[in-house]
LOGUZA-915771 format. One record per residue (C-alpha): residue number from 1; x, y, z. Coordinates in Angstrom, 1 decimal. Each point is the difference from the previous one (the first is absolute). Layout:
REM residues N
(NUM, (X, Y, Z))
...
REM end
This chain:
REM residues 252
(1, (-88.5, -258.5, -126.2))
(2, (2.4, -1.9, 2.1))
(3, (0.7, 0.4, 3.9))
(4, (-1.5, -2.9, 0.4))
(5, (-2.0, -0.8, 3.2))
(6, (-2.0, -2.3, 1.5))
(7, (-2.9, 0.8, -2.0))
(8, (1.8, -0.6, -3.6))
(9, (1.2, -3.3, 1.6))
(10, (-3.3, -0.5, 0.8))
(11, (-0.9, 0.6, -3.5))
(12, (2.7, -2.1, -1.5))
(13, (-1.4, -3.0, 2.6))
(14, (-3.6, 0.2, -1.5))
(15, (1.4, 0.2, -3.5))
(16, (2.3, -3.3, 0.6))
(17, (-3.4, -1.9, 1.1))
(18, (-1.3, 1.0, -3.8))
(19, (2.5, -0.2, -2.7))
(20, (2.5, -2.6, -0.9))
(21, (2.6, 3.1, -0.8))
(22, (0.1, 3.1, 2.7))
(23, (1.8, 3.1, -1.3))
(24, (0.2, 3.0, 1.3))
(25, (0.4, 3.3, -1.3))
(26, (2.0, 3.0, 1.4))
(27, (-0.2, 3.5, -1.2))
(28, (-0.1, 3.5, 1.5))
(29, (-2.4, 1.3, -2.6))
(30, (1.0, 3.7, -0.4))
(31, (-3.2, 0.3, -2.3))
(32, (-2.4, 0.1, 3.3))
(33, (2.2, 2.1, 2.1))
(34, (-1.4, 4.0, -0.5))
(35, (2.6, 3.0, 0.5))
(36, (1.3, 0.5, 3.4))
(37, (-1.1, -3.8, 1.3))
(38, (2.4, -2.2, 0.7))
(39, (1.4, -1.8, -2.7))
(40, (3.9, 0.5, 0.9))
(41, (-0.3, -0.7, 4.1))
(42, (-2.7, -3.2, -0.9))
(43, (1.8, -2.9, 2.0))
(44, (2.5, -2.2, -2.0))
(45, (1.3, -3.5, 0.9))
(46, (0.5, -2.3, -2.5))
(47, (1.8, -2.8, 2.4))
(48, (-2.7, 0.0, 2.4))
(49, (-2.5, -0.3, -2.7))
(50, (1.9, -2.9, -0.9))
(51, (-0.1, -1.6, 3.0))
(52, (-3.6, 0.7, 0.4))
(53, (-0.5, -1.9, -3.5))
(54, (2.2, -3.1, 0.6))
(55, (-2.4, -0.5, 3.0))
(56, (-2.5, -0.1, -1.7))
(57, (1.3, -2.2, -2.8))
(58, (-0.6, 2.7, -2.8))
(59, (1.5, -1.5, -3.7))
(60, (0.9, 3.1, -1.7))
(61, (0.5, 3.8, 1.1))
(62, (-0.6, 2.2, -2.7))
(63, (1.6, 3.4, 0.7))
(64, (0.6, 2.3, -2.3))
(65, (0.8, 3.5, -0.1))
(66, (-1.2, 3.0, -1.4))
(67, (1.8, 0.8, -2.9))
(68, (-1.0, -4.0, -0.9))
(69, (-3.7, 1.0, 0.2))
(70, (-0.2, 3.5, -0.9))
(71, (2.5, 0.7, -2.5))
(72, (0.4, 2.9, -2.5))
(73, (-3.0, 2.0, -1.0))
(74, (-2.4, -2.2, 2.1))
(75, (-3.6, 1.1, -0.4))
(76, (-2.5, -2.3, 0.1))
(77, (-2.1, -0.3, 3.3))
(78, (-3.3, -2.0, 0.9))
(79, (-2.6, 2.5, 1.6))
(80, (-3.2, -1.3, 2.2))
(81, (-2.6, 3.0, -0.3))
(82, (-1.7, -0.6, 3.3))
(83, (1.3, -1.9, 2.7))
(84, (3.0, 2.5, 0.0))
(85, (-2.3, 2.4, 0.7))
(86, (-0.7, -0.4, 3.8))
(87, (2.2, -0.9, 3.3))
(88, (3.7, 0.2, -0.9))
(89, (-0.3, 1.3, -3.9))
(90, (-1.4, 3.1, 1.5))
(91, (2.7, 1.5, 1.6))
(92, (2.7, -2.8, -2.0))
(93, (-1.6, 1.1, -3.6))
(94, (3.2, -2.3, -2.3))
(95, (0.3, -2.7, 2.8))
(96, (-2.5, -2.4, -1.7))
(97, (0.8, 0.8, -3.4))
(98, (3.5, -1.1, 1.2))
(99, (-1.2, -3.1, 1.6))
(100, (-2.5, -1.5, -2.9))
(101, (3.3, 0.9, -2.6))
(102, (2.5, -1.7, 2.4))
(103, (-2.9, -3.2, 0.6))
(104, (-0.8, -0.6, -3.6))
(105, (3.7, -0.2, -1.3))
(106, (1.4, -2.5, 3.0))
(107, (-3.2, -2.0, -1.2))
(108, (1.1, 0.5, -3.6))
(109, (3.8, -1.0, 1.3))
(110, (-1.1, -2.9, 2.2))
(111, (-3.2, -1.1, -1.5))
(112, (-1.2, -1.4, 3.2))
(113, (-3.1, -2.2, 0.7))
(114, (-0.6, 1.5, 3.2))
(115, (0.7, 3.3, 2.1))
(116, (0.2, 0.5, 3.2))
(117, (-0.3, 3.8, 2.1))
(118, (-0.6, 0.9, 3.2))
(119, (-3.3, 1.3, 1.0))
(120, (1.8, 2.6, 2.3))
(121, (0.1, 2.1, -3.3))
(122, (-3.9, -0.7, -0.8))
(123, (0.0, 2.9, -2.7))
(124, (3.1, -1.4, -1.6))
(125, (-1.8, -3.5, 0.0))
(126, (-3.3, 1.2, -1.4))
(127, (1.8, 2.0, -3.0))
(128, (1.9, -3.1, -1.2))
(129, (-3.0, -1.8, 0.1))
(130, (-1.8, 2.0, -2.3))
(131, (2.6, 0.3, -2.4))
(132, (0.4, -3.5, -0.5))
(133, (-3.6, -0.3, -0.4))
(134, (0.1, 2.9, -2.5))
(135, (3.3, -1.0, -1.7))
(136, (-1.5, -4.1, 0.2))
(137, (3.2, -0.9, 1.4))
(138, (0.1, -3.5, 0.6))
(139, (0.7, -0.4, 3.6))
(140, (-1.2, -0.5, 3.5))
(141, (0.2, 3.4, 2.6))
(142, (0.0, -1.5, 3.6))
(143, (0.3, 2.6, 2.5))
(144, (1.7, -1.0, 3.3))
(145, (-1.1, 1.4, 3.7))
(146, (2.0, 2.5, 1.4))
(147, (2.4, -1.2, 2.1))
(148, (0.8, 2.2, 3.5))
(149, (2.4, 0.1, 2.4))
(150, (-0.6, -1.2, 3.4))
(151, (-1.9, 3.5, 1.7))
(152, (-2.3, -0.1, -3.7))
(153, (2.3, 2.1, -2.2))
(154, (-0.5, -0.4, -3.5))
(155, (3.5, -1.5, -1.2))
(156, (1.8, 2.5, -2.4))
(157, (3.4, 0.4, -1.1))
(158, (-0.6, 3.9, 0.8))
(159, (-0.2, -0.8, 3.8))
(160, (3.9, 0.4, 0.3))
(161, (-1.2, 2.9, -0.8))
(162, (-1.4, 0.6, 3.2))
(163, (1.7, 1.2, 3.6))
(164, (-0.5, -2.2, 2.7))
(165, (-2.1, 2.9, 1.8))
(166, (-2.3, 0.3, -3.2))
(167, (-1.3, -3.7, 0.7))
(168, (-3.3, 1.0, 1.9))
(169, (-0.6, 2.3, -2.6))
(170, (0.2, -2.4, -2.7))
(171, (-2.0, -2.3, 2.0))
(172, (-3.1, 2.3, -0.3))
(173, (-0.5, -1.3, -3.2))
(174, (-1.0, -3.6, 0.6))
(175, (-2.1, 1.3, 3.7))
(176, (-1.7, 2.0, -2.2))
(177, (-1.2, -2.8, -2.4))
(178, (-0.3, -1.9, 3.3))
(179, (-2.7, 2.7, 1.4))
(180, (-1.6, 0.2, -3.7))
(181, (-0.2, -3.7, 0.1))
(182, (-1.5, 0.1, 3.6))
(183, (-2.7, 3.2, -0.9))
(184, (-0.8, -2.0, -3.2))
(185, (-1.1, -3.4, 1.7))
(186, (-2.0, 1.9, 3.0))
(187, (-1.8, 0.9, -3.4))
(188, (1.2, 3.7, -0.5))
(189, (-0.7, 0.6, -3.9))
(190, (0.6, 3.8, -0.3))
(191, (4.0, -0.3, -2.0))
(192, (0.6, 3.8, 0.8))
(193, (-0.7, -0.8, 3.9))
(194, (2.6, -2.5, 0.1))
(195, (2.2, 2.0, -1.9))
(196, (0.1, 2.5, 2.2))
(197, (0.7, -1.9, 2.8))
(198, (2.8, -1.8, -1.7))
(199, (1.1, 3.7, -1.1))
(200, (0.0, 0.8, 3.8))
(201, (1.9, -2.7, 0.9))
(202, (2.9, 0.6, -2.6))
(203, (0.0, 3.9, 0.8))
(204, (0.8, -1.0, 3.7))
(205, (3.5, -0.3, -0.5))
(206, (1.2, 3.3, -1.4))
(207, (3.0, -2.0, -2.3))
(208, (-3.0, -1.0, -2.1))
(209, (-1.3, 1.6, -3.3))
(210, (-2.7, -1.7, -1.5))
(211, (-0.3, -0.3, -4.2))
(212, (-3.1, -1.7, 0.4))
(213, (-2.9, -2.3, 2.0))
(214, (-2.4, -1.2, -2.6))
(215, (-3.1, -2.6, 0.4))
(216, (-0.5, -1.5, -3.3))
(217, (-1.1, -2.7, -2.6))
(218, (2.6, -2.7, -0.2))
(219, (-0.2, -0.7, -3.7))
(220, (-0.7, 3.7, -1.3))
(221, (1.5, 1.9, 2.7))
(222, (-2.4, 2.6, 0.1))
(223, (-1.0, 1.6, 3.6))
(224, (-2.8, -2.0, 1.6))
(225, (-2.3, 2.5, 2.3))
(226, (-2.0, -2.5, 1.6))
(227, (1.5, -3.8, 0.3))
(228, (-2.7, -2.4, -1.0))
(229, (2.5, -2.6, -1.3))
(230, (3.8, -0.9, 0.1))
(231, (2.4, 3.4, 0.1))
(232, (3.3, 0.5, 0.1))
(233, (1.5, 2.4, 2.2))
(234, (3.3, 1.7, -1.4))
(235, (2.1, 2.5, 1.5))
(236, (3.3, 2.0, -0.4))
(237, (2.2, 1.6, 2.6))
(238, (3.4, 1.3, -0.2))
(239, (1.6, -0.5, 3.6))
(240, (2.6, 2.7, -0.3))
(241, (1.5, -0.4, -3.5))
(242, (-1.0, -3.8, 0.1))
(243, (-3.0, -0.5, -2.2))
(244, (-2.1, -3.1, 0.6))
(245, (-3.2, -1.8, -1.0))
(246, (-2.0, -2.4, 1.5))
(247, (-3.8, -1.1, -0.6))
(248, (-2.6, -3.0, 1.2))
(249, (-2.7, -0.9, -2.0))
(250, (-3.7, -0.5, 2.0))
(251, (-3.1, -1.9, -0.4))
(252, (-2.9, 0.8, 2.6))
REM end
């Protein structure tokens, strides 16, 4: 969605290595944005964006707008029935429908051999995935680490968002995956345990609100009780008005 960072370049890098023609595609997609997010304040910069894609040697920027993609009496959407249903789409109930919608026409428009997201949004990643499956689109889904900043923040173009004294706050995000990371190789295997102290951890600096901590199964995303095999841990947590995600995935 533009305000690019070092982990879209990073993304635009991995997709150079793979294709003989790199495009990119820039769109504030107003179809996942629910009433009172933020749609209108969402960061805009369409020169640095460019800069960021002549470094990487991108061929084409496609960047439309929305009128172009959501004309007059729009009303068809693509709907996933169960993915949606846990981490983000539960308190975000349109935000995937407007993500699969948005995904399936850019493939339509740019009818690309392979895609490239960033793991950072590990819902996002495993919704497109199934609708190509489901929809046998013909193309590759490679999902790219998260990149982070220096101290471990996940990168975001929503960290402008965030005041300078709000930075230790946001922080407890990745220490909490850290600890969850630590309890799960010292063989810990109750989820809600961990959760709890990750939950702790977060609630320690009063800034943070907490959507959610979950423990679950990496390719259905339901909520694992007791980890036996590879997890993902996911969480939520608006620092102030800023809203981010972050997540790791384990394997005892």
């Amino acid at each position: 969605m533009g305000f690019l960072h070092q982990g879209h370049q990073t993304l635009l890098e991995e997709g150079r290595k793979r294709g003989d023609e790199l495009i990119l595609s820039i769109f504030v997609n107003p179809a996942q944005f629910g009433p009172n997010e933020d749609l209108e304040a969402y960061p805009r910069d369409f020169d640095r964006d460019l800069a960021v894609a002549e470094k990487a040697r991108v061929d084409t920027i496609f960047f439309p707008d929305a009128k172009e993609l959501y004309g007059d009496h729009y009303q068809t959407y693509v709907t996933l029935n169960d993915l949606p249903s846990h981490l983000c789409g539960l308190s975000r109930p349109d935000h995937f429908r407007g993500v699969a919608t948005i995904v399936t026409k850019l493939f339509n428009i740019v009818q690309p051999h392979v895609a490239l997201f960033g793991q950072k949004d590990y819902q996002q990643v495993a919704v497109i995935r199934q609708m190509v499956k489901d929809l046998n689109f013909n193309i590759e889904i490679v999902g790219v680490e998260t990149v982070r900043e220096p101290d471990g923040l996940a990168m975001s173009s929503r960290n402008t968002y965030l005041q300078e004294d709000q930075r230790p706050a946001a922080l407890s995000l990745f220490q909490s995956l850290k600890m969850a990371d630590n309890e799960i190789r010292k063989g810990k295997t109750n989820a809600s345990e961990i959760i709890t102290q990750a939950a702790n951890l977060i609630r320690s600096f009063p800034e943070n609100e907490i959507d959610y901590i979950k423990i679950c199964h990496p390719d259905t995303l339901e909520d694992i009780l007791t980890i036996s095999g590879p997890v993902v841990m996911a969480l939520a947590v608006k620092v102030g008005k800023t809203r981010l995600i972050d997540n790791r995935v384990y394997t005892p």
